[in-house]
C-alpha positions, 0 to 999 in steps of 0.5 A: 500500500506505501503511504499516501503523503510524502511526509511523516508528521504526525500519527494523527495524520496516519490511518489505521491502516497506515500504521499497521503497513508500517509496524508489518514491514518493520517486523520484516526489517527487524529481521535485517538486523540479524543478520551477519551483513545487516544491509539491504539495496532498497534505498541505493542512490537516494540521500537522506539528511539527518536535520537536528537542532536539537540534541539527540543519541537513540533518534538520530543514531537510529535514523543513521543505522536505519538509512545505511542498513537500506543502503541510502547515503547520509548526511548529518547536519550540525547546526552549530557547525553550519551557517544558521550561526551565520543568520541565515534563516531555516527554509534557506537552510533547507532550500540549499540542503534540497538543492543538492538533490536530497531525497529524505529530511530527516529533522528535529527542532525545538519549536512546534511546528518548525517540521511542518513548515519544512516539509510545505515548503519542500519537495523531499520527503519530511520525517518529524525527529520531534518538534517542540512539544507537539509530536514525534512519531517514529517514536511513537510508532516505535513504541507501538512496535514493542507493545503489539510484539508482546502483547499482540493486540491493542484491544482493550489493552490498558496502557498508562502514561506517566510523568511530564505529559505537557511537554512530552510530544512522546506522549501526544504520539503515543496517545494518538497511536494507542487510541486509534488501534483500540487501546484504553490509555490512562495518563498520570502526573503532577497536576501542573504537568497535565493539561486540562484539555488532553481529557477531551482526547478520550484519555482518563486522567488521573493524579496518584500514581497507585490508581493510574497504574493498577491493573495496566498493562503497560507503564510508559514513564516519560522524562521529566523536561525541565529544559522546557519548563518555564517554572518550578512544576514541583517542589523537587525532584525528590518530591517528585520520585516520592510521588509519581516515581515507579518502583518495585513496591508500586509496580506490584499493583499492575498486571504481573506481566506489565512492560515497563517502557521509557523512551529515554534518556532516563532519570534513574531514581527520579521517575524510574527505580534502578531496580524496576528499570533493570527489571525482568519487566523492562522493554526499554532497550527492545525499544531502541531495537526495534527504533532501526527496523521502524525507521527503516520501515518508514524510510522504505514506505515513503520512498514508495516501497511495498511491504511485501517487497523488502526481504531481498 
């Protein structure tokens, strides 16, 4: 089937069965990895430019392994290295990158919205890195991955998001995403860290952590971005890990075969206990396996590709 934009923005903007072609091909190039020689031609001759304004290890490496593994060539941009220093503004940034005859932007930036103004204003595919607090969903589908490996079906499915759910455009993906494939999504946090309008999402909102997570099949802690927080949310980090932090003791409340996901970097005892992180629970670094076969899959379906056509 391929998908129908150019672009991946958003999963919003994705249909159900968008996403499932996706999270099936990303099961065929997962098996890539595997393998002694862990590259395919699918991608031989196109160029793809890892565009990141923002700091980043698992998502940009990701990418990177990702476009070789398909053979495409790569490029990574360091802003601070290039002529934006030089006041040169961000569609003329990207409209010399396009002029080279890239195929693929891959771009992350720290204001809302930034990615979709590229991609407007682009002939290349766009793939959203992460903009501002507004989306990310090659990490959200990522995470979809992960779920769907082990628990196989999303319906019914009780999953619950906790910690900085304002700032997190990791959660907006992953509700986006879960909704959609028929999970039940609860979301947990500091009053301060939960906007009003995510209820009207279809999402239940809670504030203890002990209720949120009782009975969940899966516990997917976000990071705590104090980079993006104007104030003081919380009293301290130490209150904060008192309250909403998910350790052995409290995990005892949920399913006994929940997974624990955090889509990193992690604050180890601040919103995750050494010990429920490195936990016979934890799916986090499958995580970040299945981020190379997901990217790969969403590479190769942009690029025109068929699912069925990837195994050689």
């Amino acid at each position: 089937m391929g998908l129908k934009s150019k672009d991946l923005l958003t999963l919003h903007a994705l249909s159900v069965e968008e996403i499932i072609e996706i999270l099936d091909t990303a099961k065929s190039f997962k098996e890539v990895g595997q393998r002694p020689i862990k590259k395919v031609p699918a991608l031989r001759g196109k160029t793809v430019v890892n565009l990141f304004f923002e700091p980043s290890t698992r998502t940009r490496t990701s990418f990177e392994l990702a476009a070789k593994r398909l053979s495409a060539d790569v490029v990574n941009f360091t802003a601070s290295a290039s002529s934006l220093v030089k006041g040169e503004c961000l569609l003329d940034t990207v409209s010399n990158i396009e002029a080279m005859n890239v195929h693929t932007i891959i771009m992350r930036h720290s204001c809302s919205g930034a990615v979709g103004l590229v991609a407007k204003n682009s002939k290349a595919s766009v793939i959203n890195a992460g903009d501002g607090t507004h989306a990310h969903p090659t990490q959200g589908l990522l995470d979809l991955y992960t779920i769907r490996e082990y628990k196989k079906s999303f319906t019914d499915l009780i999953v619950t998001l906790v910690g900085d759910i304002t700032h997190s455009r990791v959660a907006r993906s992953n509700i986006r995403g879960l909704l959609k494939l028929g999970a039940k999504v609860r979301i947990v946090g500091p009053a301060t860290l939960i906007p009003k309008s995510f209820a009207k999402l279809g999402v239940e909102v809670y504030y203890r952590l002990e209720e949120a997570i009782a009975g969940a099949d899966v516990i997917n802690i976000l990071r705590i971005q104090l980079e993006r927080q104007d104030g003081h949310c919380f009293p301290s980090a130490r209150e904060y890990a008192h309250l909403y932090g998910v350790n052995a003791r409290r995990l005892k409340l949920a399913k006994p075969d929940v997974l624990i996901m955090h889509p990193g970097p992690m604050n180890r005892g601040i919103e995750i206990s050494p010990r429920v992180a490195d936990g016979p629970n934890a799916v986090i670094l499958d995580q970040v396996t299945n981020g190379v076969a997901v990217r790969m899959a969403v590479l190769y379906l942009l690029s025109g590709g068929e699912s069925d056509e990837n195994s050689d």
